[in-house]
GUDOKE-581785 format. One line per field, with one value per residue (C-alpha): x, y, z; residue number from 1; residue in one letter. Coordinates in steps of 0.5 Angstrom, whole numbers, plus 500, padded with zeros to 3 digits. Layout:
N
east (X; ...) $
north (Y; ...) $
up (Z; ...) $
resi (NUM; ...) $
resn (A; ...) $
This chain:
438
east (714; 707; 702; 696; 691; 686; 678; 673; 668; 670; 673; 673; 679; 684; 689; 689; 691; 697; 699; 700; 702; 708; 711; 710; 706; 705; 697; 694; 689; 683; 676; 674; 670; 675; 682; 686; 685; 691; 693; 699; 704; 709; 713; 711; 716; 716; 720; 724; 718; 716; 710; 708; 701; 698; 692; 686; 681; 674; 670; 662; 657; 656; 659; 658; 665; 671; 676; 672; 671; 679; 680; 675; 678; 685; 683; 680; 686; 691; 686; 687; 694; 693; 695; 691; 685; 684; 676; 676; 670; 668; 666; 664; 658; 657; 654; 652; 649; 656; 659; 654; 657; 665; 663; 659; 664; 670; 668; 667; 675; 675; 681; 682; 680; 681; 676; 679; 673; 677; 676; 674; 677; 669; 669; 661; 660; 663; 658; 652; 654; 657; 651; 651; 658; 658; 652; 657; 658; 666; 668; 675; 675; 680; 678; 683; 683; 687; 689; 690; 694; 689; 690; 695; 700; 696; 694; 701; 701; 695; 696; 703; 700; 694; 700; 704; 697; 696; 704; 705; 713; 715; 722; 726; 731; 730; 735; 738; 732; 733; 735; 728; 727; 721; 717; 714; 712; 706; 699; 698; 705; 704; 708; 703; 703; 711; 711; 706; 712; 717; 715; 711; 704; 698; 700; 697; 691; 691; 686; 686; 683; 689; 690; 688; 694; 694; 698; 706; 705; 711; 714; 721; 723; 731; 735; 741; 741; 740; 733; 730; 724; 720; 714; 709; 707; 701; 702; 705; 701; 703; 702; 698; 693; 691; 688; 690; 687; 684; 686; 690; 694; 695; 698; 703; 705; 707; 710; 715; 716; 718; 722; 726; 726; 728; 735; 734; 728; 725; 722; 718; 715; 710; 714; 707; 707; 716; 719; 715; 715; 713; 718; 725; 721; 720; 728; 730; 727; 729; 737; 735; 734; 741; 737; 740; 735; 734; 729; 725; 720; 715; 710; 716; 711; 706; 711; 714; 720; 726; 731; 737; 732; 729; 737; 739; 732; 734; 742; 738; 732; 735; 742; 743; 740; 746; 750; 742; 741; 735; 731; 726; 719; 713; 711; 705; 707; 715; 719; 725; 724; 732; 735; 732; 734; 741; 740; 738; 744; 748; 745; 746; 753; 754; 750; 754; 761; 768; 773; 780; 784; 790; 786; 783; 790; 791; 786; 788; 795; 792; 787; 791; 792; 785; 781; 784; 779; 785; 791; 790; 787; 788; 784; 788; 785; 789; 785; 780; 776; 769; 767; 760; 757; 749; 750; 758; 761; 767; 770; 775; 780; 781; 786; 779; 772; 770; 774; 769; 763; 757; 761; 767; 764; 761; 767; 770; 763; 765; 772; 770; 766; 771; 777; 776; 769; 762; 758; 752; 746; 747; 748; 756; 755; 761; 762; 768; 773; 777; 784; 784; 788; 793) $
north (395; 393; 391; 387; 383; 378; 380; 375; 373; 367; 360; 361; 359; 366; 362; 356; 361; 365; 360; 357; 364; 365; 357; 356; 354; 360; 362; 356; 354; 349; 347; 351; 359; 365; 362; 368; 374; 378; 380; 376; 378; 374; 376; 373; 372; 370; 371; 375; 379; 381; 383; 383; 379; 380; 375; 377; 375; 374; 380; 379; 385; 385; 383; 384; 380; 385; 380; 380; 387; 389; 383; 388; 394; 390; 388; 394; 397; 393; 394; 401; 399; 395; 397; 391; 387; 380; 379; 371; 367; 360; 358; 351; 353; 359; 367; 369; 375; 376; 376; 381; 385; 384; 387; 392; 395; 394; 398; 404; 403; 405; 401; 397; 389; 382; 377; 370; 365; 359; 352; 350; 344; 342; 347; 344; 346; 353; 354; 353; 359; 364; 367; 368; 370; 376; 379; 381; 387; 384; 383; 383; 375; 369; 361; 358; 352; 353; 348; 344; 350; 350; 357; 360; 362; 364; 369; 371; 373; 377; 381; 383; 385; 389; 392; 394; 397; 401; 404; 401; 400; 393; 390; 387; 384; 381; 382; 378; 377; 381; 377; 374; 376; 372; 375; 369; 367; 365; 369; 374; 377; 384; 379; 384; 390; 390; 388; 394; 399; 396; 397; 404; 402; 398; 391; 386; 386; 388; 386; 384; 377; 372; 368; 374; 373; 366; 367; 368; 375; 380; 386; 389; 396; 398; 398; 402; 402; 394; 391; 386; 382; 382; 376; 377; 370; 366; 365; 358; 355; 348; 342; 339; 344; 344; 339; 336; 339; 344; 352; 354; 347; 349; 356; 354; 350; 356; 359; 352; 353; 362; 360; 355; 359; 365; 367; 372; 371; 375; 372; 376; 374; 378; 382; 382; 375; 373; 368; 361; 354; 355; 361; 357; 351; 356; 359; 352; 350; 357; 355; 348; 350; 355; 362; 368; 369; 376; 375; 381; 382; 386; 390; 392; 398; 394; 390; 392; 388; 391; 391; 388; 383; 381; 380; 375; 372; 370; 368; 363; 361; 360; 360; 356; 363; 367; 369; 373; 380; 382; 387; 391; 394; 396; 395; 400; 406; 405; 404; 400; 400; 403; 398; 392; 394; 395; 388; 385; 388; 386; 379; 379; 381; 375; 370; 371; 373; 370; 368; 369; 362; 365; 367; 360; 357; 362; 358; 351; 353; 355; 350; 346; 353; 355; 350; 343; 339; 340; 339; 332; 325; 322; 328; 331; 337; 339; 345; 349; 351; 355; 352; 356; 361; 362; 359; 360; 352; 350; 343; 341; 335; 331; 324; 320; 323; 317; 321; 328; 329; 335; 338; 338; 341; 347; 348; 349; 353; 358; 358; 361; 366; 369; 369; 370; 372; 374; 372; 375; 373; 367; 360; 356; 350; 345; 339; 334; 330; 325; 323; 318; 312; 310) $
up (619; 616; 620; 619; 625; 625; 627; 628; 633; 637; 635; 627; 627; 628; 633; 627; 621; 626; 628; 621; 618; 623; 622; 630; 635; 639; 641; 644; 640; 643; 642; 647; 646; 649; 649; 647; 651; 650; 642; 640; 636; 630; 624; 617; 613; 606; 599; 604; 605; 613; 616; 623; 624; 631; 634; 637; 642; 639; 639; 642; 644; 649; 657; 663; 665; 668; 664; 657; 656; 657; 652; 647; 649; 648; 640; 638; 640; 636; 630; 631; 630; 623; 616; 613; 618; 615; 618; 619; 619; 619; 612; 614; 620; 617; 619; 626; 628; 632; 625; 622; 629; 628; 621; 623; 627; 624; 617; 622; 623; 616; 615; 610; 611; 607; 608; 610; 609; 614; 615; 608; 608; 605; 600; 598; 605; 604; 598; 601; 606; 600; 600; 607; 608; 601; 605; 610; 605; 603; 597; 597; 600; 599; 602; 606; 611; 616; 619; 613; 611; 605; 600; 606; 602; 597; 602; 604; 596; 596; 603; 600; 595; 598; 602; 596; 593; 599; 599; 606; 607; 607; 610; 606; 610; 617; 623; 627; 633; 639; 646; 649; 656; 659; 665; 670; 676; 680; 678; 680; 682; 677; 672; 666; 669; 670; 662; 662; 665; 662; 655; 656; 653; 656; 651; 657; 660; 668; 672; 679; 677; 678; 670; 666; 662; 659; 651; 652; 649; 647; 645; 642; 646; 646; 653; 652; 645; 644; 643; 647; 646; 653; 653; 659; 660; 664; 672; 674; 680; 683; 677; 682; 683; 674; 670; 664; 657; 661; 659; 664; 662; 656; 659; 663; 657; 654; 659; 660; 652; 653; 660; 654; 648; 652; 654; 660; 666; 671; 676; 679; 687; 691; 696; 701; 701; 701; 698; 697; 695; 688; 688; 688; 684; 679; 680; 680; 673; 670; 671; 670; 663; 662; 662; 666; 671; 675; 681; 682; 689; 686; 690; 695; 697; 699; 704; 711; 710; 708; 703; 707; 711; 705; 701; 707; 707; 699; 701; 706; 702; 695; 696; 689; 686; 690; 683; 681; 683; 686; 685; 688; 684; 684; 678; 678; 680; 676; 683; 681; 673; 672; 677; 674; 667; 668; 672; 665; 661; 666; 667; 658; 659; 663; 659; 653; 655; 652; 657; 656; 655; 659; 665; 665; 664; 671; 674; 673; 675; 682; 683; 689; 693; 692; 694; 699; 693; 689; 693; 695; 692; 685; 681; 676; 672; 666; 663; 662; 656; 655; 649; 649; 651; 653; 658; 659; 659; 660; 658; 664; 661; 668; 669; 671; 669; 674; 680; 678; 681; 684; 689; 685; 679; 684; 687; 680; 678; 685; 684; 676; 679; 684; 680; 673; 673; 677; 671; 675; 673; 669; 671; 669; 665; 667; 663; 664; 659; 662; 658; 652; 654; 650) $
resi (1; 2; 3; 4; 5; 6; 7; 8; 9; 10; 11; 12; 13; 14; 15; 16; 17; 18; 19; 20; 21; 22; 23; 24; 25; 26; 27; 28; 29; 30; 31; 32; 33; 34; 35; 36; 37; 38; 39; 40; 41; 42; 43; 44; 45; 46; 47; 48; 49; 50; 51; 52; 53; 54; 55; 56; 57; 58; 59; 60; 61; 62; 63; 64; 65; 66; 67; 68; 69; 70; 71; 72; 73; 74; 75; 76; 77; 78; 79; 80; 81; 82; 83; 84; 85; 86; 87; 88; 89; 90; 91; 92; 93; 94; 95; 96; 97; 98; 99; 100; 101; 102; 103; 104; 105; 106; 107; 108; 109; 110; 111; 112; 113; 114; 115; 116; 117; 118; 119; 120; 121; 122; 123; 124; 125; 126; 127; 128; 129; 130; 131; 132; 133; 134; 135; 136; 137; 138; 139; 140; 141; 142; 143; 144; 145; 146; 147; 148; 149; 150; 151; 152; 153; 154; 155; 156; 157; 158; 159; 160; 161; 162; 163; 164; 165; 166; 167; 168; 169; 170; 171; 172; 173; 174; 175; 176; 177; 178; 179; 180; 181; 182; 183; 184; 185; 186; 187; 188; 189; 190; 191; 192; 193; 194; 195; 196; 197; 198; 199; 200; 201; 202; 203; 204; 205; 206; 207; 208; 209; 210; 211; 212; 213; 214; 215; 216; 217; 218; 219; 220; 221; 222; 223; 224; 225; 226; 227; 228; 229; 230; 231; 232; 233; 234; 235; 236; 237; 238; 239; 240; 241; 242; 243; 244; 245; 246; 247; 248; 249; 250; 251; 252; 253; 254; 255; 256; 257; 258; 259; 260; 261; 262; 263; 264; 265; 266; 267; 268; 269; 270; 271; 272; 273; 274; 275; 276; 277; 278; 279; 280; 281; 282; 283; 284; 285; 286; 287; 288; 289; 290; 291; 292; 293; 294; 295; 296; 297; 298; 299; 300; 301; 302; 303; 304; 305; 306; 307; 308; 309; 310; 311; 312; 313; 314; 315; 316; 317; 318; 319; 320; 321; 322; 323; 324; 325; 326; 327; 328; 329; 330; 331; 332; 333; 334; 335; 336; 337; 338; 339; 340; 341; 342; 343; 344; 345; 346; 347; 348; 349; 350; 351; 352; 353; 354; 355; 356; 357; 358; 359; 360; 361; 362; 363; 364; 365; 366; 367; 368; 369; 370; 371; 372; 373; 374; 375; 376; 377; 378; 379; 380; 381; 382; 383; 384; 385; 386; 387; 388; 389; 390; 391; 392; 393; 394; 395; 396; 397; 398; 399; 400; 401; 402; 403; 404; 405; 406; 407; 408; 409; 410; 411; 412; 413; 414; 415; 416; 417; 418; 419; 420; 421; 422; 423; 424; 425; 426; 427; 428; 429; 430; 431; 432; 433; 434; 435; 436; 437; 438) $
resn (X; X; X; X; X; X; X; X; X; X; X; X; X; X; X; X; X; X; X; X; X; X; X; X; X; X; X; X; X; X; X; X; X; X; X; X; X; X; X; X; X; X; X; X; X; X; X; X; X; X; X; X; X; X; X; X; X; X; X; X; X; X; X; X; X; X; X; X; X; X; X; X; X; X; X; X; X; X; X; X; X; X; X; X; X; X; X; X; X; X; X; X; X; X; X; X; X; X; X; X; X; X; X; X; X; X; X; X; X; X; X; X; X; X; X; X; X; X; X; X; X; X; X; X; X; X; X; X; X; X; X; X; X; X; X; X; X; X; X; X; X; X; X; X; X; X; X; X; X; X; X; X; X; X; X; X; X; X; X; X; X; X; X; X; X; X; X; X; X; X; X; X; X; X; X; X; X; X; X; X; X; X; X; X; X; X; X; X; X; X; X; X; X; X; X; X; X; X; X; X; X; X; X; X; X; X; X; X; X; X; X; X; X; X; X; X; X; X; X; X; X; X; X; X; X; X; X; X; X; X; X; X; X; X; X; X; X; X; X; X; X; X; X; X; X; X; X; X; X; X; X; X; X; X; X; X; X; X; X; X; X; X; X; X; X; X; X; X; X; X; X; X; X; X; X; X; X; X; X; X; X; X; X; X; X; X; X; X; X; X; X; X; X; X; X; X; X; X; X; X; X; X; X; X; X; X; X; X; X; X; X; X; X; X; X; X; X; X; X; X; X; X; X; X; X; X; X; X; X; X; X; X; X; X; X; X; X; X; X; X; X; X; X; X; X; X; X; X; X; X; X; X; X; X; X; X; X; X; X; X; X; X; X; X; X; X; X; X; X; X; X; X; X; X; X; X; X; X; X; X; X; X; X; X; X; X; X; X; X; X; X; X; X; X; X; X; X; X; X; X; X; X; X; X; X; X; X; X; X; X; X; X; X; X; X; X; X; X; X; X; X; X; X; X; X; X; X; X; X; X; X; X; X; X; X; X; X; X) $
């Protein structure tokens, strides 16, 4: 698929105009220098037309900071990548000497590259700038607002076009999208550096600073001959300990919105350090929210505990995440990587599986010797149907809804998982119907 990237120095408004190119809200994008730090990635689609268009960090001369030069090194990387480079500048404050920069090093790349002159909902304003931005040395350029959505698609238009012009292969058609896998936990975890493995190439930056990762970034490889979109994402530190409107804030607010949007999660928790607080805060949360979950204890080389202590401490401490495998990795020297991939194909299978009516039918009709719930009082369960699947739901028709209850409902859940099927990995959704009076 084509590929195009956007370039720019600092807060011209890069994240602005990806976010309006792909339809959603996906990079953060605040009023603050150095928001995006990893090269974000969304499709484009337009007259049944797509291309993939990634979001860059702000390109500057120089630093001294560890994190910032790996965000450089991390754009300069995706630009290497690009059949097209749109170069963003702010039209209506103007040339600065990092632009005069971001230009010099972008013509070295011999790539072919569209001015996007942003933030032109004063077009007097941009005018008194023109001659300052043609000195650049661009002269294939277009005026956009992107905020207000000014001229967009008329650059979607001339980005195909220049496409088609320089004989890049354009998709015609859209699959239907890959399931999402969604890697969380608290910062620091090795939460991009299992991404890293995962996906083979260094896509999220690695650095043993805690919050590197602050955009939910994503990557489609295959497993077993189906694709699945992995997205790294910022760490989930207690609410309590973040400031409102502040970066981090916006961050774990994309993190919330992937763990949503997702259909398989990883929790991934540092096995150094053991299950904590905020770890079964955040399984709670994941399950919540319907989403299959495998619980990953990474940096297992690092702990003296073993597997089998570390498998009773998790039945202890999480027994509502019993139905999840755990797994065992290190995410930096690859140990574990096949065994949390067939958890993730199997935690999928059950996430969308299809139970036979007969078998449910089975099960109602065994429910008073199963469970002594079943077998005195005044409920009566009729049936059970599985009305849905991601997450599997079961509609159960009882005499009296009002009769029903938590316990009762996770004895259904247990009995499902033992008689008909574990579903391992993904939660059980039970709803309950009572019957109409007549």
């Amino acid at each position: 698929m084509a590929v195009v990237v956007i370039a720019g120095r600092t807060n011209v408004g890069k994240s602005t105009l990806f976010n309006r190119l792909i339809g959603k809200r996906k990079a953060i994008t605040e009023k603050v220098e150095g928001v995006t730090r990893d090269s974000i990635k969304g499709l484009v689609v337009y007259d049944e037309t797509a291309f993939t268009l990634y979001d860059t960090c702000g390109v500057f001369e120089k630093t001294d900071d560890v994190i910032l030069s790996a965000m450089k090194n991390k754009a300069f990387e995706t630009f290497q990548q690009a059949d097209l480079i749109l170069f963003v500048v702010d039209g209506r404050n103007g040339i600065t000497s990092d632009d005069e920069y971001v230009a010099t090093q972008l013509r070295k790349l011999g790539k072919k590259i569209l001015l996007v002159i942003n933030k032109a909902e004063n077009i007097s304003a941009v005018e008194k700038n023109m001659s300052d931005i043609l000195r650049l040395g661009f002269d294939d350029y277009i005026i956009v607002s992107a905020q207000h959505g000014k001229n967009t698609d008329e650059l979607v238009e001339k980005i195909l076009k220049i496409l088609k012009d320089e004989k890049v292969v354009l998709e015609k058609t859209q699959k239907e999208p890959a399931p999402t896998i969604a890697i969380v936990g608290k910062p620091n975890v090795g939460k991009s550096s299992l991404f890293n493995a995962l996906i083979g190439q260094e896509r999220s930056n690695v650095t043993p600073i805690p919050g590197t990762t602050r955009d939910a970034i994503d990557e489609t490889i295959t497993l077993s001959g189906k694709e699945f979109t992995f997205v790294d994402t910022a760490g989930m530190r207690r609410k309590s300990r973040i400031q409102r409107k502040t970066i981090e804030y916006f961050s774990i607010n994309r993190t919330i919105k992937a763990i949503e949007l997702a259909d398989i999660v990883l929790l991934l928790m540092d096995a150094a350090e053991g299950i904590t607080q905020q770890d079964k805060k955040i399984a709670d949360f994941i399950l919540s929210n319907g989403k299959a979950m495998v619980c990953v204890m990474n940096k297992f080389d690092l702990s003296n505990v073993s597997k089998k202590e570390y498998e009773e401490i998790f039945l202890n401490q999480m027994p509502f995440a019993s139905f999840c495998r755990l797994i065992f990795t290190s995410a930096t020297k690859k140990i574990g990587l096949k065994q949390l991939t067939d958890a993730i194909l199997e935690a999928y299978e059950s996430y969308t599986r299809k139970i036979n009516q007969e078998e449910l039918g089975k099960l109602v009709s065994q429910l008073p010797l199963l469970s002594p719930n079943f077998s005195r009082g005044d409920l009566r369960i009729y049936s059970i149907r599985q009305v849905k699947t991601k997450p599997p739901e079961f509609l159960v028709q009882v005499n009296k809804k009002e009769l029903t209850d938590d316990n009762i409902k996770r004895t259904l859940q247990r009995l499902i998982r033992e008689s008909i099927d574990p579903f391992t990995g993904a939660p059980l959704k039970i709803d309950f119907k009572g019957r109409e009076k007549r």
